[in-house]
N, C-alpha and C positions, 0 to 999 in steps of 0.2 A: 783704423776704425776707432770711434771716439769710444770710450766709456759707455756715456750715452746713449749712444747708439745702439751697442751691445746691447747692455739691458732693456731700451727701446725691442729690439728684436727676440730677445729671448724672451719676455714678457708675454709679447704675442702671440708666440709658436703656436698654441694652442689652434690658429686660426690654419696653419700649413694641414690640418689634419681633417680640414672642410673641403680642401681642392676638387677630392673625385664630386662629392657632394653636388658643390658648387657647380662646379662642369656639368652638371648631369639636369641641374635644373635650370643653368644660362643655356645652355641648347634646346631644351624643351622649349623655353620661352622664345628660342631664335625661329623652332618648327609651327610654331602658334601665333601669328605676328597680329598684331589689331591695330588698325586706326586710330586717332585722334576721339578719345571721349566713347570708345566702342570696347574697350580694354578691359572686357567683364570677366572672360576668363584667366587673365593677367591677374586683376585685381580679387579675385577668390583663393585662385594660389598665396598670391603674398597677405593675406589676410589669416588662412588658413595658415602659414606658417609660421606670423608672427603670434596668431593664440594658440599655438600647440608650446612658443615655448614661455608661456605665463604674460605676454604684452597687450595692454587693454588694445581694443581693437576699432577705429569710427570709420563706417566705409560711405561710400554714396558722396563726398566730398566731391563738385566740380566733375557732379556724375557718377564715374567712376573710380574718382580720388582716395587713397586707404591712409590714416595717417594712427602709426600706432605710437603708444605712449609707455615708455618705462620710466618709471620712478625709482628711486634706490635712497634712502637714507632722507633728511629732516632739512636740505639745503633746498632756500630757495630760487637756486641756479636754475637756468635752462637753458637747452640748445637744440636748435633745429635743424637736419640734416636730410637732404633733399635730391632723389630720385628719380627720372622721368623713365614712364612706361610703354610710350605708344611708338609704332613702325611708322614704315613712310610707304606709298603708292608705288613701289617700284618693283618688276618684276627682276627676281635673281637668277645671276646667274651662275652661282655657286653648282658645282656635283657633288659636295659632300653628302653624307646620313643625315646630318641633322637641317639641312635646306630648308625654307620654305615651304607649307603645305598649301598653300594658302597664295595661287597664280595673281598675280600681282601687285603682293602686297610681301616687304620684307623690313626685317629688323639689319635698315642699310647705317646707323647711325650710331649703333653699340647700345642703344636704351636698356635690351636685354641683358647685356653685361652690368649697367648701373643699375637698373633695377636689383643684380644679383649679389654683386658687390654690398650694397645697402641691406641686403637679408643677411648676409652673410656676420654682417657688423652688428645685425641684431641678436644674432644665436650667440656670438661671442659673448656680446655685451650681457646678455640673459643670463650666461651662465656664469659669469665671474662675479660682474658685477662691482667692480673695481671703479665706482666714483659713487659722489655725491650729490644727487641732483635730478632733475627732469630731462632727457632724451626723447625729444619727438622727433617720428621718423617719417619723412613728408615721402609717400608712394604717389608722384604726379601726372595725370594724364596730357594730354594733347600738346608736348612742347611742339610738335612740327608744322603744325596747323590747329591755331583754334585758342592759343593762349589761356593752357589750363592753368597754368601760373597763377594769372590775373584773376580767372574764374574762381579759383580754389580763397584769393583773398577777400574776393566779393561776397565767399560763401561763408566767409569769416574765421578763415584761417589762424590768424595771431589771435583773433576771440577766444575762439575754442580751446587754441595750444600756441600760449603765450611765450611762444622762445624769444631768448632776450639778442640772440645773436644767428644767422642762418647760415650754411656752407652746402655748396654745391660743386661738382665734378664733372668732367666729359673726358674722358680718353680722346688721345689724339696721335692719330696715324700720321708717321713720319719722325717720330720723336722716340728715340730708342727706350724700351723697354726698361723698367725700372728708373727714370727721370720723372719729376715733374717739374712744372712751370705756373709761376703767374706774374701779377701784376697790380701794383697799385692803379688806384682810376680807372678810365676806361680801358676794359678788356675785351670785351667786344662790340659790336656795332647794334645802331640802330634801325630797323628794316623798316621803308613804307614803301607801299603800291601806289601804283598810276592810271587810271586809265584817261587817255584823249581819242574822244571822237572826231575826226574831221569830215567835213561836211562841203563839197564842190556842187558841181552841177554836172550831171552824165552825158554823153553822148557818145556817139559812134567811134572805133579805136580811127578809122577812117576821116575821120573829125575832128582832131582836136581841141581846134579855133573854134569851136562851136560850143567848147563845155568848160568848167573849172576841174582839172584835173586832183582828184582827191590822193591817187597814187604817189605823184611828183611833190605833190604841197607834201603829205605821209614822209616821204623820201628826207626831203629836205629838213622836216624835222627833226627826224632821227640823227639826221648829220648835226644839226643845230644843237641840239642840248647837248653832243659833247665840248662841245665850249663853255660850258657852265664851272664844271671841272677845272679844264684848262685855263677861264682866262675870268672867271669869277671868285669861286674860292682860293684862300690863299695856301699857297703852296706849303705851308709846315702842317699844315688841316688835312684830316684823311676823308673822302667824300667820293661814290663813285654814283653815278646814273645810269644803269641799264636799258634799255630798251629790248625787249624778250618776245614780243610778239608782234607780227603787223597782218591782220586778218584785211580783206576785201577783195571785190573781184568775184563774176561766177562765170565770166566767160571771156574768149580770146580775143572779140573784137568790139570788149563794150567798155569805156571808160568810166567803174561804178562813179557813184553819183556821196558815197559814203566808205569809209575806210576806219580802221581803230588799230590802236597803238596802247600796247601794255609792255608794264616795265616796273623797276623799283630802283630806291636808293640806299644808298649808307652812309650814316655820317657817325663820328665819337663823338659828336657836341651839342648841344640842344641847338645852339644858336645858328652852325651848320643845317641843321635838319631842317630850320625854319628857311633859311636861304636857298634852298634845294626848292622847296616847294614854291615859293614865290617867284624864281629865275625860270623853272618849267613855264611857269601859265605864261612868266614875260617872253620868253620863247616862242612858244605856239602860238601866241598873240599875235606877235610881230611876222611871223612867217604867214599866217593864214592872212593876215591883212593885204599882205605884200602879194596876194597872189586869188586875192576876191572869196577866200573861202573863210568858213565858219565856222567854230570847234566847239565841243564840251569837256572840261577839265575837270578830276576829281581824285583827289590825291588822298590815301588812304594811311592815316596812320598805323604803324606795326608796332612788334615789338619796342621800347627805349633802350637807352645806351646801356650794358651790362658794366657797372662802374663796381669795381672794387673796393672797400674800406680797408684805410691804411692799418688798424690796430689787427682785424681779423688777418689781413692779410699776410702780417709777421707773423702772426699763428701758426697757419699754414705755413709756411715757408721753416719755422721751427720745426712743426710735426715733421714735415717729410725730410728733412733733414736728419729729423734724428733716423727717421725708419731707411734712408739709402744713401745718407751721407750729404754734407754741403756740395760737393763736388759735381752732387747729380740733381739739384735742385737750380732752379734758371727763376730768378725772384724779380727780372726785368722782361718777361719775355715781349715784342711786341704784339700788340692788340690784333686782331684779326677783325674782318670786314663779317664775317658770320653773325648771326645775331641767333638770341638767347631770350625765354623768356622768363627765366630765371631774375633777369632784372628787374621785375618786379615785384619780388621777395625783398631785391638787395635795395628799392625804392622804398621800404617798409621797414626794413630793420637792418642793421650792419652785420655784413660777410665777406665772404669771400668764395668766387669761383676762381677752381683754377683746374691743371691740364695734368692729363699719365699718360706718358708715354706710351702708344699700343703696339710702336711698332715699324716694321716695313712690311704694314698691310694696304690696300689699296684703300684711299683719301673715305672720305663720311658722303654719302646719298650716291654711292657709288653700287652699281649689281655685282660689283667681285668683290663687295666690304666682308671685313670676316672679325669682331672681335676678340681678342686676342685672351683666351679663357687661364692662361698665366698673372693677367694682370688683375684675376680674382680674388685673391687673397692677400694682394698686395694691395688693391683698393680698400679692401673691408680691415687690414691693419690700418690704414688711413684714418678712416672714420672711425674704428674703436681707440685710436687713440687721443686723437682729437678730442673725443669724448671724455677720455682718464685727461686729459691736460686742463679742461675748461673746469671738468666738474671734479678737481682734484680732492679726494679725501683730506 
């Protein structure tokens, strides 16, 4: 262990002595889960807890958005460090005490543990007080649906609380406990939605020759646009097309007359994203042509690419190095196809997201996801020190 390190850790300690703490209020938050933009009693607690320990307090941001503010000393540094709070629609299937109360709705994604981690870095940072500078601390609603991200900048987030540099965090199952990871550039993907309608002519299942089959053309599409992938974009490019739903039909002997197909893609490159959507429409085109029928396409922008900044992201890759060693930091790790809308922060001002290990717990939007309440205090060394690094005395 380096020098560095040492004192990196010994420094900290203070924060080992928040665990039970911590625990006690990341499991509440896991029995109380809220929706996208619905996070009232989420956001009362972390509001409440960042002015009991002296942090000005702006709540209502992006709805339910809470972004508290420390100041310490006559520096005009700052840094924004950034939380998301809302669950996902998914009934648990966890039997632990601290479960779900709340039938089909669970914190499947760890939010509750970043949300807790991020309070955690504020009672530290409160109490010492060991930098120079401005600390805003972003409590974000709706990453899972609903891009409170983007909403929160619409409502004039860098206006209000002008941090000169942003970082954000997700835990990630599958990656041994005490690592992290990132990456220069993109880190993760950019999501958009699809819907195609197609449009035949109905008739009896007894029939066929008598209708335009909207099932068969449906069919055929879905087979078609995986050649987009394969034989359009090029092969060193990450880009995937799903197709996730295909609705029509109400009965066993009638060939509907309309059918709908929904899906998304992913791409790491703007120019990618653009080629996804114009290869779909040339797709559907060409197959409804070929077979008498007649669609409607509408392709739904998502999240953008989560692109890393090269300067924040040696930051990162410093910090966590000091706090668990070079050995346990992964500073190339590859991109993932998830998307994030945290990039819209990092479209705004220069940061860096990156990954902590949770675990071998089961994967993110999973009913047996469990956050791993170990990587509590080890996250909020994270952020408090990242903070003593940017806004050094």
């Amino acid at each position: 262990m380096s020098s560095t390190t040492a004192a990196a850790k010994s420094h900290l300690s203070r924060i080992d002595a928040y665990h039970t703490e911590l625990t006690a209020l990341r499991r509440d938050f896991h029995q109380h889960p809220e929706l996208a933009f619905e996070e009232r009693r989420t956001s009362k607690i972390v509001a409440e807890k960042l002015a009991s320990w002296g942090i000005d307090v702006h709540c209502g941001m992006a709805k339910t958005g809470v972004v508290g503010t420390l100041k310490v000393g006559n520096s005009k540094k700052t840094i924004g460090l950034r939380a998301d709070m809302d669950a996902l629609p998914i009934h648990e299937a966890n039997t632990f005490a601290h479960r779900s109360l709340h039938d089909g709705v669970m914190h499947a994604c760890g939010h509750d543990g970043h949300t807790t981690m991020l309070l955690g870095a504020a009672k530290y940072l409160s109490e010492v007080k060991n930098f120079d500078g401005t600390v805003y601390l972003i409590f974000q609603p709706a990453e899972e649906n609903g891009g409170g991200g983007e909403v929160m900048i619409k409502d004039g987030l860098f206006e209000k609380f002008p941090a000169q540099e942003v970082y954000g965090m997700h835990n990630w199952p599958g990656m041994d406990f005490g690592k992290f990871a990132m990456r220069v550039g993109p880190a993760m993907a950019a999501v958009d939605n699809f819907d195609i309608e197609i449009t035949g002519k109905g008739a009896h299942a007894a029939k066929p020759d008598a209708g335009i089959d909207s099932v068969l053309v449906g069919a055929q599409v879905v087979t078609a646009l995986q050649s987009i992938v394969a034989r359009n974009v090029s092969p060193l490019d990450n880009a995937v097309v799903s197709v996730t739903q295909f609705h029509g039909g109400d009965a066993y002997n009638v060939l509907p007359e309309r059918i709908v197909l929904r899906g998304c893609t992913r791409s790491l490159k703007a120019e990618v994203r653009a080629q996804l959507e114009e290869a779909i429409a040339r797709v559907v085109d060409g197959v409804c042509r070929a077979n008498g029928a007649t669609f409607k396409f509408n392709f739904m922008r998502g999240y953008p690419v989560t692109v890393n900044h090269a300067r924040e992201t040696a930051i990162a890759q410093q910090v966590t190095s000091q706090l668990v060693g070079e050995q346990n930091v992964n500073p190339e790790v590859a991109p993932t196809m998830g998307a994030e809308d945290f990039s819209y922060m990092l479209e705004k001002r220069p940061g860096s997201y990156i990954f902590a290990g949770n675990g071998d717990s089961a994967g993110v939007h999973n009913p047996h996801y469990e956050f791993n309440d170990e990587l509590l205090t080890l996250g909020a060394k994270y952020w408090a020190l990242l903070v003593e690094t940017q806004l050094a005395k």
